[in-house]
C-alpha positions in Angstrom: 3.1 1.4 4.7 0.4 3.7 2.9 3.0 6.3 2.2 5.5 3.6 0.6 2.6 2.5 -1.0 1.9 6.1 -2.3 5.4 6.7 -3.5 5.1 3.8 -5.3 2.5 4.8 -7.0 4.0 8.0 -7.7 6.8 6.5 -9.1 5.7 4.3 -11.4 3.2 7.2 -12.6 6.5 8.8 -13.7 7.3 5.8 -15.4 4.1 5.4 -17.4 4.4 9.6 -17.7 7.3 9.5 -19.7 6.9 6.0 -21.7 7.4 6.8 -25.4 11.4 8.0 -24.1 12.0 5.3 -22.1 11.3 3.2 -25.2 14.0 5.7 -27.0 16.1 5.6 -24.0 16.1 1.4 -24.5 16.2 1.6 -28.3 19.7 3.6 -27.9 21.0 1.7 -24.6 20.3 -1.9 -27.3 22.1 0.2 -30.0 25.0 1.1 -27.9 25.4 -2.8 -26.5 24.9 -3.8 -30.2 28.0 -1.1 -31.3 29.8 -3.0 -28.5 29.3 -6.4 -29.5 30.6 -5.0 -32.6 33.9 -3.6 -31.0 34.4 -5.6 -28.6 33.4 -9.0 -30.0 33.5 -12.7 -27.7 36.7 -14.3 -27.8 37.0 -16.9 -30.3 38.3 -20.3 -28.4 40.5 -23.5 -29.7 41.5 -26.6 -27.7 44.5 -29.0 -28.2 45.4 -32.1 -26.0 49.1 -33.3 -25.0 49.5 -37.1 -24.3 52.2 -37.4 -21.4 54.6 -40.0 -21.5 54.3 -42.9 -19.7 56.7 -44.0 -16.4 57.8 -46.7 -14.8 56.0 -47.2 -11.5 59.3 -48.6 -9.0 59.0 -51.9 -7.6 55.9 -53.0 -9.8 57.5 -53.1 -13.4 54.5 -51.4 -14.8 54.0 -47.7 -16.5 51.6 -45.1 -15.2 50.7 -41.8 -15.5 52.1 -38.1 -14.0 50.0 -36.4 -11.2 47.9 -34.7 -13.0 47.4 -31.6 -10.3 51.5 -31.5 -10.8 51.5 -31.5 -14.8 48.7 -28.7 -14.9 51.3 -26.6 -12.4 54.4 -27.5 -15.4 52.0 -26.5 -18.3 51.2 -23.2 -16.6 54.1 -21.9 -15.2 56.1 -19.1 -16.8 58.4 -21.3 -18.6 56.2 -23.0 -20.5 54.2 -19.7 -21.2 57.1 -17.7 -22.1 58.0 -20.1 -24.8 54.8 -20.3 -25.8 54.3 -16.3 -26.0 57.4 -16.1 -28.5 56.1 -19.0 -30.9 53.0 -17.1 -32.0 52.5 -13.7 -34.1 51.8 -11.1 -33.1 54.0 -11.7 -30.0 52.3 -11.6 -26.6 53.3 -11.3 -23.3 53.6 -13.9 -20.4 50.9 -11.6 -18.8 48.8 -12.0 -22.2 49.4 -15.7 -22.5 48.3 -16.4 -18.9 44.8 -14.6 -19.4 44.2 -16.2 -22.7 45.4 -19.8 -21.6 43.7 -22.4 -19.4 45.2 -26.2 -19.2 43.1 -29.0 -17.6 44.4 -32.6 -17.1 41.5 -34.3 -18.3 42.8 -37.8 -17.4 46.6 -38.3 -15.5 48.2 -39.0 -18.6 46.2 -36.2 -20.9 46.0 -32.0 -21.0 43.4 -29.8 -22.6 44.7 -26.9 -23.5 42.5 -23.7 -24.2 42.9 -21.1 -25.7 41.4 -17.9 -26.3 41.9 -14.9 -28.9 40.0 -12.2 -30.6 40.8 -14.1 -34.0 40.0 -17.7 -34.6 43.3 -17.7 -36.5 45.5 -16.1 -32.8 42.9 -18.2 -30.4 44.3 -21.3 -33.3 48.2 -20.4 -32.8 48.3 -19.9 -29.5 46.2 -23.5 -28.1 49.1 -25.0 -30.7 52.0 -23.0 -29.5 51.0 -23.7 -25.9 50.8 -27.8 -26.5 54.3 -27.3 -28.5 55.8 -25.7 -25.5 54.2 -28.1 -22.9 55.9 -31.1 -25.4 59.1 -29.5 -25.7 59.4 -28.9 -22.6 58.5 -32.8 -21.7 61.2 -33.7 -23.8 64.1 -31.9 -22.7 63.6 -32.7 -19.4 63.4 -36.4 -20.6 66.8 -35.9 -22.4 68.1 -34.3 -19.9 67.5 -37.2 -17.7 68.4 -39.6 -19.8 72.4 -38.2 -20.9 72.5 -37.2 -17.1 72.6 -41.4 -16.9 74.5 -42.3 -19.8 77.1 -40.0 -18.2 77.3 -41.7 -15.1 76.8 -45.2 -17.0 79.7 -43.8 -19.3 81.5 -43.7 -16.2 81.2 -46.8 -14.4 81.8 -48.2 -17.4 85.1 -46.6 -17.7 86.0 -47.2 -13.8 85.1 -51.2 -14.6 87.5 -51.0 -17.9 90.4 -49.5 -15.6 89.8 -52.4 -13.0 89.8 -54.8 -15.8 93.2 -53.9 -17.3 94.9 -53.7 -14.2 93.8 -57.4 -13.3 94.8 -58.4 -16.5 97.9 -57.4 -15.8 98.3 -58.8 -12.3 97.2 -61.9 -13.9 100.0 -61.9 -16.6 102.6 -60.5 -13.6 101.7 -63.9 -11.6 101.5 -65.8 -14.5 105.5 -65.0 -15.5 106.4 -66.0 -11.4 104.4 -69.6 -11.4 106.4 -69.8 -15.3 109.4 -68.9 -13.4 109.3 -70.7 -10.0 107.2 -73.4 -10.5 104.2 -74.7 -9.0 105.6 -76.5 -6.8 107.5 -73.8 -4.2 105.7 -72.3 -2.0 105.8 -68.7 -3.9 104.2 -70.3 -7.4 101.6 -72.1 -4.5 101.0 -68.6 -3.6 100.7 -66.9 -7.1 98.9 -70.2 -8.3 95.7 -69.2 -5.4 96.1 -65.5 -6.3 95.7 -66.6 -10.4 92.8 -68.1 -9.6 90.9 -65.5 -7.9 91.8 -63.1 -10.2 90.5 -65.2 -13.3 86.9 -65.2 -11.3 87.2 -61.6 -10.6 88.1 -60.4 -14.1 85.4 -62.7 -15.3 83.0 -61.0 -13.1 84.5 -57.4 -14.1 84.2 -58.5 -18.2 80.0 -59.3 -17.4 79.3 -55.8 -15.6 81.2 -54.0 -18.6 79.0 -56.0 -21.1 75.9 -55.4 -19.1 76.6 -51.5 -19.0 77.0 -51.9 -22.6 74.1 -52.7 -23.0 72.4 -50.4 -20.9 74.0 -47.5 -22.4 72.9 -48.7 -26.1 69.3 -49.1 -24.9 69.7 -45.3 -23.2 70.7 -43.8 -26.5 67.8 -46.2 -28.7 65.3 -44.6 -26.1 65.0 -41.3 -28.0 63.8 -42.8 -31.4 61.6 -45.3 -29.8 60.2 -43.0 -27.1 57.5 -41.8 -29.4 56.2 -45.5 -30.9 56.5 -47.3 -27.4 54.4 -44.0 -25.4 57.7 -43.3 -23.4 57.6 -39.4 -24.9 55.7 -36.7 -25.0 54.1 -35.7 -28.3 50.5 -33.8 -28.9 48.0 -35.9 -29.3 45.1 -32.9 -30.6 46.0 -30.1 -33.0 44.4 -26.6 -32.4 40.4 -27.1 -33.0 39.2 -24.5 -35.2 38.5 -21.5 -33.1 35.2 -20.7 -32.3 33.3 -18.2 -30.8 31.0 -20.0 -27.5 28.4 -18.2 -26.2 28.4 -15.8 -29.2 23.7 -15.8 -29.4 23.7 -15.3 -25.3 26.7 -12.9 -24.8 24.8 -11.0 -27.8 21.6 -11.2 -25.8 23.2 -10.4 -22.4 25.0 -7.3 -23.7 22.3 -5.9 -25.9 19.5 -6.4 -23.4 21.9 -5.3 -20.5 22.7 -2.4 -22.0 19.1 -1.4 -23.3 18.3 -2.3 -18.8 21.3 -0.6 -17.7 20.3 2.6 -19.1 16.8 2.4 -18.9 17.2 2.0 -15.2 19.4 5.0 -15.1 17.4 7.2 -16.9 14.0 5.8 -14.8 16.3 6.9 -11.2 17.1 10.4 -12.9 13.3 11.0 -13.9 12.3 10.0 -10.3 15.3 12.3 -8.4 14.3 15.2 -11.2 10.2 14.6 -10.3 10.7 14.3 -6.3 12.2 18.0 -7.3 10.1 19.4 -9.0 7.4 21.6 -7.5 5.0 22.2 -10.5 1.5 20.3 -10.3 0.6 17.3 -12.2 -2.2 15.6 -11.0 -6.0 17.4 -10.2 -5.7 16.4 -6.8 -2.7 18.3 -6.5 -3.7 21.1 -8.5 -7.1 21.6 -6.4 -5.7 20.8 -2.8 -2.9 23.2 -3.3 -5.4 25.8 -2.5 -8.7 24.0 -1.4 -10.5 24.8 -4.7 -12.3 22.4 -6.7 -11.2 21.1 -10.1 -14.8 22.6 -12.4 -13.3 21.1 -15.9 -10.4 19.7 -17.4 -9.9 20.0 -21.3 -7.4 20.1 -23.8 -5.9 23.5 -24.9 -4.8 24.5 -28.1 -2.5 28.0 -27.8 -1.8 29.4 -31.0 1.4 30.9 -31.8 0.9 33.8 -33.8 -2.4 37.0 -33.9 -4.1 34.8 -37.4 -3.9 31.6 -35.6 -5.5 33.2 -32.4 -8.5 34.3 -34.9 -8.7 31.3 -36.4 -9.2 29.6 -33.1 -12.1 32.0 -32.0 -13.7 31.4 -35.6 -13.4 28.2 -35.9 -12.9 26.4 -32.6 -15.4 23.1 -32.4 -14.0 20.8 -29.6 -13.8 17.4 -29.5 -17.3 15.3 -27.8 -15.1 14.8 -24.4 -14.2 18.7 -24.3 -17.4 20.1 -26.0 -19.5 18.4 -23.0 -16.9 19.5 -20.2 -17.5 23.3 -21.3 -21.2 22.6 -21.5 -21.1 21.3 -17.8 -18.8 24.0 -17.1 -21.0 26.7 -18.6 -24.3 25.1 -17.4 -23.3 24.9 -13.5 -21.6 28.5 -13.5 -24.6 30.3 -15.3 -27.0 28.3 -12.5 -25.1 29.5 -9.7 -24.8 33.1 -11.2 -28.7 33.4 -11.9 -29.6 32.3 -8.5 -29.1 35.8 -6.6 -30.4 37.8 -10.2 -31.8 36.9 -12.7 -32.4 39.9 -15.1 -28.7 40.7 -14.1 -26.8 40.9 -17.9 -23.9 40.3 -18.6 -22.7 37.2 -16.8 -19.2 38.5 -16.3 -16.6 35.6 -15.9 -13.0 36.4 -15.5 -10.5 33.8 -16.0 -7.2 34.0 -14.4 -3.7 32.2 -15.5 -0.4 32.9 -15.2 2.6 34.3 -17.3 3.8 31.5 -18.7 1.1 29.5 -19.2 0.4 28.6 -22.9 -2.1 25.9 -22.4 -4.2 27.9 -19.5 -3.9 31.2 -22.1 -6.2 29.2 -24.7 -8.6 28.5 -21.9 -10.7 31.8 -22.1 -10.9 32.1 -26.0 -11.9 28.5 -25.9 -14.9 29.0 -23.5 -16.1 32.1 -25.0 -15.8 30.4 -28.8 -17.7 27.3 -27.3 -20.4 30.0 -25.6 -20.7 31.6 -29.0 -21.5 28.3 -30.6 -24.0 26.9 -28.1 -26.0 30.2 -29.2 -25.2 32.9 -26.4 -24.1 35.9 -27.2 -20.6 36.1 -25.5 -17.9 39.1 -25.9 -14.3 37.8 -24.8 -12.1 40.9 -23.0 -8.7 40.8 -23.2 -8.7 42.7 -19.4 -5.1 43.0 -18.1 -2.7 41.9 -20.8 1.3 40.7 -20.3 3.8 40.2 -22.3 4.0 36.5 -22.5 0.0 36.9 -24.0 1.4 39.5 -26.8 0.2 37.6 -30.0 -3.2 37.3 -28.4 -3.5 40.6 -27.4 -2.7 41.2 -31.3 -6.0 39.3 -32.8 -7.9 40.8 -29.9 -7.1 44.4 -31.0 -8.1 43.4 -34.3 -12.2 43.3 -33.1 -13.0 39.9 -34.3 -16.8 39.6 -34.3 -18.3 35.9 -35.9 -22.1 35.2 -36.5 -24.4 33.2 -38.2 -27.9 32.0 -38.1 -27.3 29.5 -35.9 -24.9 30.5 -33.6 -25.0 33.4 -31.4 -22.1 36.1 -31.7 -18.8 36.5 -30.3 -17.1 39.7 -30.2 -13.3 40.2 -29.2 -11.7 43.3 -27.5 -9.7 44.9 -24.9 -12.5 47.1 -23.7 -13.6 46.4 -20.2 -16.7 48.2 -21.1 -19.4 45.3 -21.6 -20.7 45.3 -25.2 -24.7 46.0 -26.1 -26.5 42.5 -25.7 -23.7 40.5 -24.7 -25.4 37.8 -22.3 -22.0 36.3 -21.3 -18.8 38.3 -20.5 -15.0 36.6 -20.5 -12.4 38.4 -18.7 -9.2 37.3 -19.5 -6.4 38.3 -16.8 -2.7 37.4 -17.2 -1.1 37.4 -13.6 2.5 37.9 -13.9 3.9 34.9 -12.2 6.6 36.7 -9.7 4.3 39.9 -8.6 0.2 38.9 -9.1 -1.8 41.4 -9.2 -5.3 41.6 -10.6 -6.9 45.1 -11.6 -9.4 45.6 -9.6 -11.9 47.5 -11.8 -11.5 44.2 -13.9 -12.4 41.6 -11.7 -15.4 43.4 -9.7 -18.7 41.9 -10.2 -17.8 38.7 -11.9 -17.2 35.1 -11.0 -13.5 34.0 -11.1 -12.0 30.8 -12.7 -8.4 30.0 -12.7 -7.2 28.6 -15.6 -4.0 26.0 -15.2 -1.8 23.6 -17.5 -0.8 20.6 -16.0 2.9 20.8 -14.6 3.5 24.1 -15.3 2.8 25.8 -12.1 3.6 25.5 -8.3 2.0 25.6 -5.3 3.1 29.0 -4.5 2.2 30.4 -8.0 -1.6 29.3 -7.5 -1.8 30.3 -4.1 -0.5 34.0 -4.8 -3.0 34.5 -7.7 -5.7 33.0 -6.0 -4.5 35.2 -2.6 -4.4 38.5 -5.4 -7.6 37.6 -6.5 -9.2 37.6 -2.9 -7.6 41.2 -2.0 -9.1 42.7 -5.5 -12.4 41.0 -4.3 -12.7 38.4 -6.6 -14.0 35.0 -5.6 -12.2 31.6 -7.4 -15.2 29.1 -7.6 -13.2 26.7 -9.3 -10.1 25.0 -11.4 -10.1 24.8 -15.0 -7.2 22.3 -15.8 -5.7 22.7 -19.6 -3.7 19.7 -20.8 -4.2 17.1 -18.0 -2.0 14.7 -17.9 -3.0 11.5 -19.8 -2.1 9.2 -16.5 -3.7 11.4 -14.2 -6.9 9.4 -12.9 -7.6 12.0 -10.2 -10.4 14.1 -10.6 -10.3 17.6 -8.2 -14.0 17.6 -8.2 -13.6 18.2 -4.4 -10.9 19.6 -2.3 -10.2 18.0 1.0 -12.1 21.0 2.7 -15.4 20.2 1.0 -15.2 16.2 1.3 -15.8 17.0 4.8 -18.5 19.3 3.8 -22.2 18.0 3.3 -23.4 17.3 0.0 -25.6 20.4 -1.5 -29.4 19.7 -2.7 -29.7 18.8 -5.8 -29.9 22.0 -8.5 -33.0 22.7 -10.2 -33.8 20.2 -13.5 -34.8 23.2 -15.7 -33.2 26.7 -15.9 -34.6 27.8 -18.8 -36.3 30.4 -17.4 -33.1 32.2 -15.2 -30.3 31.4 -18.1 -29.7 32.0 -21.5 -31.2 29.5 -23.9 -27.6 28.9 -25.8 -26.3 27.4 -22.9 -29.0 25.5 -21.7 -28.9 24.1 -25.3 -27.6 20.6 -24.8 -27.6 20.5 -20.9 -28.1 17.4 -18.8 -31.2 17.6 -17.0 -30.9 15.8 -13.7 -34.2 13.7 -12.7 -35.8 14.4 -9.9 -35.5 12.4 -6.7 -37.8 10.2 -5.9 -39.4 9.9 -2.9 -41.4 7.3 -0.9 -44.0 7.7 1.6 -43.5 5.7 4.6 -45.5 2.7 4.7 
């Protein structure tokens, strides 16, 4: 649990590290949803309705409605679509028209069609072509049906015709015999009977042709009263005015999932990028990668060219969070110095950095400046140069010397040889980052710091310098940190080694008398503890 807890932590301190681009990073991702609300717009939709004819229920002598289920299957099926894909313009495919089309039966004798397009004027002529096609198609099928029966009316009627002649004319054929023989023999007895039943039949036969009649007349009325009497198709809602639904929230979804989309993308790249990367953020890190203490932590301005490196030494006046972490700085390290000797001058501190290492270069012309303006007299020694420190190397060859009357002086060179009345000597040493190694006639006799920008250097890179150091027999006291990261809340005060370690006595209140009086200038004096007798 801690170390989910720990990742966690770490993650969402990449996060926070790298705010002001994840705001870019959603400012383009709600951009690019934007441009594609733009290209790819919603659909605009239209409805129309179709009012199905009504049919007889059998048995009852009432209408009804269709099964609604089974109308919605007609309306859909490839038929229908097909037709309706040729009546619009630009001409769309079944394929198209299926995507675009969805038919409901909202009641069992009604269908809502809907429509959708990338127009309102196509989302418009297709709902309408649709509803045609659906009608249409009602229709012929009722036509269909309806001359299927006035065919086979047609027929009967003709079959009942035939019949009827022929037993006209058996009734003439018997009417000539009972003329001829008479009533009374027994052949017009016969014919007489046989009249008779063929009056009642043709008499019968003359009703069934009237009554087809009939029927065959109302068959072919049916048509033109289909549509007054509800027995026909016919569309009931024209195309609505196409509209775009949804248009505010599929806006919102796709510009804010968008913006999300590739804010979380760029948030799981950071983290996979940071999990990889070895270079040292925090002061924690920076201090337990080789059990020394973090002593200060400031920001660092490097220059970029020999003037603005003279400028800096000039004219350097820190900030009240920096000014009092070099006075710390300054105050603890000239304690600790004094304590073995105290007429011992100068106070030779050597600062060690990296190639590379802009923000950790600055470090030593920023202590010695701050030094000089607290009123010691400090010379700053541009000791082992490399070629990623060229430019300072430049304005230290130039032997820039400042003071006034209420400063002490400062004096700039790349003489090892201390200067006359110099009460506090910076070494400057630029360890190349691949192959560190410290001169030793530079670094004997002084008290080493090691300069270090936040992120900019690994484990490995301080351990070798610090390791270099130790052969040439220089002693790191302690971390100077250059640019700490804003987030960082750590502090390196105290590597895990010396949290295990008792706590020193306090240091004297007054050092006045072993240490330089610029540097005391200023310095917190710690009270003195107070201490009870027992009672």
């Amino acid at each position: 649990m801690n170390e989910e807890v720990v990742d966690l932590r770490a993650i969402w301190a990449v996060v926070r590290r790298r705010g002001r681009m994840l705001l870019a990073v959603a400012i383009v991702g709600a951009l690019g949803g934007a441009g594609l609300l733009l290209l790819a717009p919603p659909a605009y939709t239209s409805t129309s309705g179709v009012l199905l004819p009504s049919v007889a229920q059998p048995g009852s002598g009432r209408t009804g409605g269709y099964d609604s289920d089974t109308q919605v299957l007609i309306a859909t099926s490839s038929e229908i679509l097909t037709d309706a894909a040729s009546r619009v313009s630009p001409r769309l495919t079944e394929a198209e028209v299926t995507e675009r089309v969805k038919v409901e039966a909202a009641s069992p004798s009604y269908l809502r069609i809907t429509a959708s397009g990338p127009t309102s004027t196509q989302a418009e002529g297709l709902a309408l072509a649709v509803a045609q096609s659906v009608v249409a198609y009602l229709e012929d099928t009722r036509e269909s049906m309806g001359a299927a029966r006035r065919v086979q009316l047609q027929g009967r009627l003709d079959t009942l015709k035939a019949s009827l002649a022929t037993i006209t004319e058996e009734i003439r054929k018997a009417t000539d015999r009972i003329a001829a023989e008479g009533r009374t023999s027994a052949a017009g007895a016969t014919d007489a009977a046989a009249l008779s039943e063929l009056t009642a039949v043709r008499a019968s036969t003359v009703l069934d042709i009237d009554a087809l009649t009939e029927q065959i007349s109302a068959a072919d009325g049916a048509g033109k009263q289909g549509a007054d009497d509800g027995s026909s198709a016919s569309i009931a809602q024209h195309a609505s005015p196409g509209t775009q639904d949804g248009y505010l929230e599929g806006a919102v979804v796709r510009i804010l999932g968008a913006s999300a989309l590739l804010l979380l993308l760029t948030c799981f790249l950071l983290v996979v990028t940071n999990q990889r990367d070895p270079k040292l953020r925090s002061r924690d890190e920076i201090a337990d990668a080789v059990d020394i203490p973090v002593v200060a932590s400031l920001r660092a301005r490097p220059p970029r060219s020999a003037a603005a490196w003279a400028d800096l030494l000039r004219t350097y006046s820190p900030d009240s969070v920096d000014g009092w972490a070099l006075r710390r700085l300054l105050h603890d390290l000239m304690n600790d110095l004094r304590k073995d000797g105290a007429s011992r001058e100068p106070v030779v501190l050597v600062v060690l950095c990296v190639s590379a290492d802009a923000g950790a270069l600055a470090v030593a012309a920023q202590i010695a400046a701050f030094a000089a303006s607290t009123g010691t007299t400090t010379e700053l020694v541009a000791a082992q140069h490399h070629e990623s420190a060229t430019t300072l190397w430049a304005a230290c060859s130039q032997g820039i010397a400042t003071e006034d009357e209420t400063a002490g002086a400062l004096t700039v060179s790349t003489a090892v040889e201390p200067s006359a009345g110099a009460t506090l000597s910076v070494r400057l040493v630029v360890l190349d980052r691949a192959h560190p190694v410290p001169d030793t006639a530079v670094v004997t006799g002084g008290v080493g710091l090691l300069a270090v920008s936040s992120a900019t250097a690994t484990r490995r890179n301080l351990a070798d310098a610090v390791v270099a150091a130790d052969k040439a027999g220089l002693s790191v006291e302690g971390i100077v940190v250059a640019n700490p990261d804003p987030l960082d809340r750590t502090t390196g005060r105290l590597a895990p080694v010396e949290r295990r370690r008792p706590r020193r006595e306090p240091r004297p209140r007054n050092i006045a008398d072993r240490s330089a009086p610029g540097v005391v200038s200023g310095a917190p004096r710690r009270r003195p503890e107070s201490r009870e007798a027992p009672r």
